[in-house]
VOGU-3710 file (C-alpha; in Angstrom, 3 decimals, decimal comma):
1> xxxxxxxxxx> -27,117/-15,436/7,886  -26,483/-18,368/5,398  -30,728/-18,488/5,464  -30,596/-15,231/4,073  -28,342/-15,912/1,294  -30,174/-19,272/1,174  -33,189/-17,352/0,523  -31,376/-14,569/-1,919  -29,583/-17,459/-3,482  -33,872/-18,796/-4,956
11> xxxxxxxxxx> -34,607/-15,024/-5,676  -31,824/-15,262/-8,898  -32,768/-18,874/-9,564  -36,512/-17,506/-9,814  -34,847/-14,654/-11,993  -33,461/-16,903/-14,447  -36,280/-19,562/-14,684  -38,095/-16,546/-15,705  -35,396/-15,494/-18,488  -36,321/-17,046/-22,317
21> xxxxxxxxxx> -34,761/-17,454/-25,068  -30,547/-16,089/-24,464  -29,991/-12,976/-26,141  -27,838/-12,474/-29,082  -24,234/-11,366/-28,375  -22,745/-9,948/-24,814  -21,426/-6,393/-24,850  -16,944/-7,130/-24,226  -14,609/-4,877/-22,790  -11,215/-5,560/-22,668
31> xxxxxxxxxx> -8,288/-3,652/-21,345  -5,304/-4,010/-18,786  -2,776/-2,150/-17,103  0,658/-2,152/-16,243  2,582/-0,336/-13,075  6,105/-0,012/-12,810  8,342/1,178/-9,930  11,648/2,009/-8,335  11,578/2,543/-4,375  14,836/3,705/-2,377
41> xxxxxxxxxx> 14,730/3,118/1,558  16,766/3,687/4,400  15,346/1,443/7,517  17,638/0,195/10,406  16,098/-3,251/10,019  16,366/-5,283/6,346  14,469/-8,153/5,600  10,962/-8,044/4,127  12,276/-8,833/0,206  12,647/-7,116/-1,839
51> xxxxxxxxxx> 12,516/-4,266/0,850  16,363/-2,356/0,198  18,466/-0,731/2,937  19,175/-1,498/6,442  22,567/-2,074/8,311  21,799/-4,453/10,801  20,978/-7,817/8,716  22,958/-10,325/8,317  23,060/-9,548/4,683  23,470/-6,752/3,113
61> xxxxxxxxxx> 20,798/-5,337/1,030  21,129/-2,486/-2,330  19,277/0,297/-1,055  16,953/0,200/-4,072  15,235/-2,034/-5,765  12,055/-2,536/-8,624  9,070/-4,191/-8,511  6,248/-4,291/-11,548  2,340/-5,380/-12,106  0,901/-6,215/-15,802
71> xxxxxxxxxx> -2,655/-7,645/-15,592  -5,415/-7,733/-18,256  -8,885/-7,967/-17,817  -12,234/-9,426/-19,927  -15,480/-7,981/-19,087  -18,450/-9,172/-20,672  -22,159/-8,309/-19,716  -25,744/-8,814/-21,153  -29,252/-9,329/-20,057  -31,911/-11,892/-19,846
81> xxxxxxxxxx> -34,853/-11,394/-21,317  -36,459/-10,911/-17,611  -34,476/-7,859/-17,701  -31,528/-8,951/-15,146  -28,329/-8,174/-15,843  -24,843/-10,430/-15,652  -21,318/-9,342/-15,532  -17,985/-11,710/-16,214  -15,071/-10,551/-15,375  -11,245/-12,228/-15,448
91> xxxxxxxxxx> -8,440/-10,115/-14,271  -5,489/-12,052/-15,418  -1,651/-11,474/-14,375  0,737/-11,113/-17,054  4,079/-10,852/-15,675  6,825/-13,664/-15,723  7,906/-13,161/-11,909  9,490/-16,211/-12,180  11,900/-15,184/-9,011  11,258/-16,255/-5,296
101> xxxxxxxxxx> 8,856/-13,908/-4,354  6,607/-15,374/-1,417  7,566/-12,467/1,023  6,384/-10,015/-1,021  2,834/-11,592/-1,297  3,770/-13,574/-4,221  4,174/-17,441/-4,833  7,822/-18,643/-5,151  7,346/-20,019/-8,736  5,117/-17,024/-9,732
111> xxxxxxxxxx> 1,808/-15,130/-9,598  -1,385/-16,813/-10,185  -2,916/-16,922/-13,654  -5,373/-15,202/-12,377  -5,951/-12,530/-9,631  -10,041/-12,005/-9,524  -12,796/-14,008/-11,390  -16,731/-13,102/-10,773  -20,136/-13,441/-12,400  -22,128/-10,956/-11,446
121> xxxxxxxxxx> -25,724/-11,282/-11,364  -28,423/-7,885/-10,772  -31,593/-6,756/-10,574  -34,530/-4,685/-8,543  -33,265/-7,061/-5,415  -29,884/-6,039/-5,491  -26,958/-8,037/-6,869  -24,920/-11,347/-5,647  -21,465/-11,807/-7,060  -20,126/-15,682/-7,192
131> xxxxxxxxxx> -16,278/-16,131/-7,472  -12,854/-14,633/-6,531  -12,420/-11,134/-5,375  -12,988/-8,852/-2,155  -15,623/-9,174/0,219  -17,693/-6,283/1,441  -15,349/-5,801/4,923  -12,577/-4,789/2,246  -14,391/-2,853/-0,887  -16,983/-1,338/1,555
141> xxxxxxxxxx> -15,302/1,003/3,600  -14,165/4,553/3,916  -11,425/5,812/5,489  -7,809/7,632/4,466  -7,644/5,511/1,572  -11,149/7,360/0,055  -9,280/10,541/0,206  -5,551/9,584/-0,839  -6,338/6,474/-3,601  -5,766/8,772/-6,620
151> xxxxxxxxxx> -2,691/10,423/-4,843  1,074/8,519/-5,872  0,182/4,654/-4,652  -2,687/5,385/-2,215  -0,658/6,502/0,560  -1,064/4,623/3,909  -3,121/2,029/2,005  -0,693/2,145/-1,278  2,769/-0,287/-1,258  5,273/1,425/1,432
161> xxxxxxxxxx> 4,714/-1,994/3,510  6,632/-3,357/0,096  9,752/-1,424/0,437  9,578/-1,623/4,579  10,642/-4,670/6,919  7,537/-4,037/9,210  7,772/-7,476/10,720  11,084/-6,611/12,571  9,293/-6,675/15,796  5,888/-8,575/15,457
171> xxxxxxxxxx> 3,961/-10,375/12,889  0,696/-8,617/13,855  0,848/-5,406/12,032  -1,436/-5,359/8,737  0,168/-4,047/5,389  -2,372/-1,757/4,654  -5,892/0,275/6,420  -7,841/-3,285/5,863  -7,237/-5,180/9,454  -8,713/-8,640/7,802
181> xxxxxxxxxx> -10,735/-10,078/5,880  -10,954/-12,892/3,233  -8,880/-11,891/0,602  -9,663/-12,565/-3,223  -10,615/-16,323/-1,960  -14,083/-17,710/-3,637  -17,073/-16,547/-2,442  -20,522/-15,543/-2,648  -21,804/-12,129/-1,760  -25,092/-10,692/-1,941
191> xxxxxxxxxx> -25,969/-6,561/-2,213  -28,451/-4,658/-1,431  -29,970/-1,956/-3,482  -28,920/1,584/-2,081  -32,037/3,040/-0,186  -32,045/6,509/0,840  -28,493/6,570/0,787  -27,711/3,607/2,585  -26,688/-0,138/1,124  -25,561/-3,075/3,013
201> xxxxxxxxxx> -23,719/-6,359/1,844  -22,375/-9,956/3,154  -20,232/-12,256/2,228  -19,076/-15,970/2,671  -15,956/-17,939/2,069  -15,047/-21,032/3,048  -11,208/-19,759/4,039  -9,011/-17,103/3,269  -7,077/-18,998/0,083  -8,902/-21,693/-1,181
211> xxxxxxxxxx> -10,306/-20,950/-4,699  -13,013/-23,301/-5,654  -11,265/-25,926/-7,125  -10,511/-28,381/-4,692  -12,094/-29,384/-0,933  -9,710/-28,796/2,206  -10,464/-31,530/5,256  -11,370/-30,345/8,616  -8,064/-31,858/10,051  -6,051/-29,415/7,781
221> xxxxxxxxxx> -4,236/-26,669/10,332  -3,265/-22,952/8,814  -5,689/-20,647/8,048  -9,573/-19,391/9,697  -12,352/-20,823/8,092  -15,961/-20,129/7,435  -14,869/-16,310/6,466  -18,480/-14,093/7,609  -17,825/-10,463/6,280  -20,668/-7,954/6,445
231> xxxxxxxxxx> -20,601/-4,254/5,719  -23,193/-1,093/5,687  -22,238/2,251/4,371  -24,005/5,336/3,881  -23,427/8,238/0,912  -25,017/11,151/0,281  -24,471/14,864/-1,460  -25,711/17,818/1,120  -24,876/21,237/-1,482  -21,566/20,913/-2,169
241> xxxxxxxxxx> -20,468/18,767/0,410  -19,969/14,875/-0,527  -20,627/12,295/2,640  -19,754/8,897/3,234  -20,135/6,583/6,498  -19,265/2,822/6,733  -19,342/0,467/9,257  -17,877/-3,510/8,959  -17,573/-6,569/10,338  -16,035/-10,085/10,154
251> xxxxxxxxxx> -16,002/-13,394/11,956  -13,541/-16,286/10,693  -13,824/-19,909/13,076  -10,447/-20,802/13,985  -8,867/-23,895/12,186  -6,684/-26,621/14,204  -3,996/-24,617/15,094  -0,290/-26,024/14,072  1,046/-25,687/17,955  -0,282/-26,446/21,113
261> xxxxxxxxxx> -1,943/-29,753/20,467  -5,383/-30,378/22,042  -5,895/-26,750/22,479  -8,902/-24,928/20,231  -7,986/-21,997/18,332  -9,446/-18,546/19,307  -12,093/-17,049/16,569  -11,028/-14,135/14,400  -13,441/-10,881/14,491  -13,148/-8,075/12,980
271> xxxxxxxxxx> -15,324/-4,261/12,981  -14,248/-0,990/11,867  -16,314/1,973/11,967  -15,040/4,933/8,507  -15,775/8,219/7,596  -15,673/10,394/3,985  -16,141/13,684/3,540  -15,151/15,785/0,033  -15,603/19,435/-0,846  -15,249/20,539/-4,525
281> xxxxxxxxxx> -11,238/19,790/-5,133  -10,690/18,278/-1,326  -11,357/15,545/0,257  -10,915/14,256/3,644  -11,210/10,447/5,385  -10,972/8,224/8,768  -11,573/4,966/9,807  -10,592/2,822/13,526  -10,674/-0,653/13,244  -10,072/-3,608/15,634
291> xxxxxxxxxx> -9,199/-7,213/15,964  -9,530/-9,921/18,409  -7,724/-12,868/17,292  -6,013/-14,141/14,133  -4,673/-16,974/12,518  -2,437/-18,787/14,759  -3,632/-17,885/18,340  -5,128/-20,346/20,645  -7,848/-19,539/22,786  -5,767/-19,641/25,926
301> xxxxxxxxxx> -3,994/-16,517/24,322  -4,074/-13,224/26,092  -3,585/-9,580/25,212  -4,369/-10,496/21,645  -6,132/-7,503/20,768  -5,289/-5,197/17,679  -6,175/-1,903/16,887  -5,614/0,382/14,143  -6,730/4,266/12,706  -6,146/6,284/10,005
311> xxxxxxxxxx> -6,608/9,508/8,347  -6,067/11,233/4,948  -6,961/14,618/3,034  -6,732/14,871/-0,611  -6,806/17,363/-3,018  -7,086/17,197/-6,783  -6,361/20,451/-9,115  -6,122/19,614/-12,995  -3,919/17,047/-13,767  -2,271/16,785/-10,218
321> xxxxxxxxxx> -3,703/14,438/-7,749  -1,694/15,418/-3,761  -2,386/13,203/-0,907  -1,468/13,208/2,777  -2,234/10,207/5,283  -1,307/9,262/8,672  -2,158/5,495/9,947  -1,082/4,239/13,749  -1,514/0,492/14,210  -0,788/-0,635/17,985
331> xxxxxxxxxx> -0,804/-4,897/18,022  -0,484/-6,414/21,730  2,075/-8,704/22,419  -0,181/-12,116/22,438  0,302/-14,165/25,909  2,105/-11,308/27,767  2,176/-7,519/28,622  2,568/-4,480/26,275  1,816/-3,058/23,170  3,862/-3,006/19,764
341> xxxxxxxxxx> 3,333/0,076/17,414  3,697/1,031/14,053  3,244/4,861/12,600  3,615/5,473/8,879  3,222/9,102/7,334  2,950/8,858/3,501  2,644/12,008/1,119  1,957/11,146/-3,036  1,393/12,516/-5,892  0,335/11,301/-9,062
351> xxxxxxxxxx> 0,195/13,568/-12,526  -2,416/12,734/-15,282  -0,831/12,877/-18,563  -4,463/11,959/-20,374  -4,493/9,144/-22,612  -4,699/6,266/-19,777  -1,379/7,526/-18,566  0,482/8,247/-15,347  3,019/9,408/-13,797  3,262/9,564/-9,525
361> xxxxxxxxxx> 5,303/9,484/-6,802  5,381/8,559/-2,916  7,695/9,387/0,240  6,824/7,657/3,604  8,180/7,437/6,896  7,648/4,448/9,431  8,681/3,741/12,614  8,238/0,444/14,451  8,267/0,688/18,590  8,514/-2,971/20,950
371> xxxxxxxxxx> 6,791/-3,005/24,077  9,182/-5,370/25,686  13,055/-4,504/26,010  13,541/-7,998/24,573  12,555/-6,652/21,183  14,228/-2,888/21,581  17,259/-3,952/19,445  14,499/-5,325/16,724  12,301/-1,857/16,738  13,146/-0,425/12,629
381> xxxxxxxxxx> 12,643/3,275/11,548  12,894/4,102/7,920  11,954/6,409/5,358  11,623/5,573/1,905  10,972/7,195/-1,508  8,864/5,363/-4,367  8,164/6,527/-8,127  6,563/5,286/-10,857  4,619/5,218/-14,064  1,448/3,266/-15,435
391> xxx> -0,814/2,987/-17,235  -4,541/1,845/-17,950  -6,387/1,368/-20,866
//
């Protein structure tokens, strides 16, 4: 695999030997967006700031709460005078958050300056993207989010894992439909053209955080390393009938694991098989994937396997975007017997009022089930209630 990005990698550096003289002035595009909302939940189990509700923590949390996102983005593009075609882009955050904030995904002294930077770089062969943003086993696949994204926050895959303490019971649950992969860490990926329907992509990055400006040792413990993702999907239009398959898959090497000394780490992997399907104002999606392995577990580790599915239908009529999804995640309980589980129903709604503006709207329900009767007095059920407005220009 790194041959053939090796060998991709002297395609674009042919490309731009070939390229004279720099043309005049790049084509830029600039715009931003900001989202801002309140959620209500009631859950048996707080925790998971700034998740509200709950009666059984030993603090006592409102039973509401806010939470906003302001980013802007630069986009500039142009060709060579071969013909092949570059993209920049900087997505840059542009909120204070200067609060503690780590358990909600952000840093304790605030967000990044930055939350995606690429160059792009196309042409007949396909494209390769160099920087920070999603690999393929993340932007590649289809599944309830396809149907659902333009419905309230994108349902199952949209931010009820923000306003519900899903860890009450396990670590191992994901917050969303993507089981793993290598986050917004640097990386390179190459793309195929699309074929007959069909395209394929792969990725590599040397870890799941690191982002190009600094070299981690070997001897460093946390997080996988040398982060494979690879992804094929499949779209076509049969009459009126829209179709989309995907499949995925990704391999991280385990890093020195911070407990059990002198025991190896086990390998994280990663496939997921998705399906789209969309008929004039509906539209309908699945996906399964499963995981052996993640950060943290040492090959001696049993019963470390973790599945998930989901499923979604959409439907779209004028300004109103409606979405129903349904996603079951079922994480064994590493080095022993049993399965965990987590169900979450989520219905949203967004309405377009033109202009780059929004209004929408999401109410979930989520349940959280231990396999051992250890953990029965840590299993949290909640329902919640999340609305908002954005907007993007």
């Amino acid at each position: 695999m790194k041959k053939a990005l090796l060998g991709t990698t002297a395609i674009v550096g042919a490309s731009l030997l070939m390229a004279g003289p720099a043309a005049a002035k790049p084509e830029l595009t600039i715009g931003g967006a900001l989202d801002f909302q309140v959620g209500w939940t009631s859950q048996d189990r707080e925790g998971w700031s700034p998740t509200p509700g709950g009666t059984q923590g030993s603090t006592t949390e409102r039973g509401f709460s806010m939470f906003q996102k302001t980013f802007l983005y630069f986009k500039a593009t142009d060709k060579t005078d071969s013909g092949m075609t570059w993209a920049f882009r900087v997505d840059l955050n542009a909120d204070s958050d200067g609060g503690p904030g780590g358990s909600a995904g952000q840093s304790s002294s605030g967000r990044d300056n930055a939350d995606k930077t690429t160059l792009t770089l196309s042409d007949a062969w396909g494209s390769m993207m160099v920087g920070a943003d999603y690999g393929p086993a993340h932007t590649w696949f289809f599944g309830a989010k396809t149907a659902v994204k333009d419905a309230g926050t994108g349902g199952v895959d949209g931010n009820w894992a923000r306003w519900f303490n899903r860890t009450s019971v396990t670590t191992r649950f994901e917050s969303s439909t993507s089981a793993r992969d290598s986050t917004t860490s640097s990386k390179i990926m190459y793309a195929t053209p699309r074929v007959a329907g069909f395209a394929g992509a792969v990725s590599y990055a040397p870890d799941r955080t690191t982002i190009g400006r600094f070299r981690e040792p070997d001897s460093t413990t946390g997080l996988e390393r040398n982060f494979w993702e690879a992804a094929v999907n499949y779209v076509n239009k049969f009459g009126d009938f829209d179709v989309g398959l995907s499949g995925t898959y990704d391999h991280a090497d385990a890093r020195n694991p911070a407990v059990g000394a002198g025991t190896s780490g086990k390998d994280t992997q990663v496939w997921s098989l998705g399906a789209t399907a969309g008929y004039g104002s509906w539209k309908v999606g699945g996906r399964y994937a499963h995981r052996d392995g993640q950060e943290g577990d040492l090959s001696t580790f049993t019963n470390t396997d973790y599945d998930q599915w989901d499923l979604g239908v959409g439907y779209t009529t004028g300004p109103w975007s409606l979405g129903l999804s349904f996603l079951r995640q079922e994480a064994g309980v590493a080095n022993s017997t049993g399965t965990d589980s987590n169900d979450v129903w989520a219905f949203g709604t967004t309405y377009d009022m033109g202009g780059g503006l929004q209004l929408y709207g999401d109410l979930f329900h989520a349940n959280v089930t231990a396999a051992t009767a250890s953990q029965k007095n840590s299993e949290n059920s909640a329902t919640g209630l999340i609305t908002g407005v954005r907007v993007k220009f």
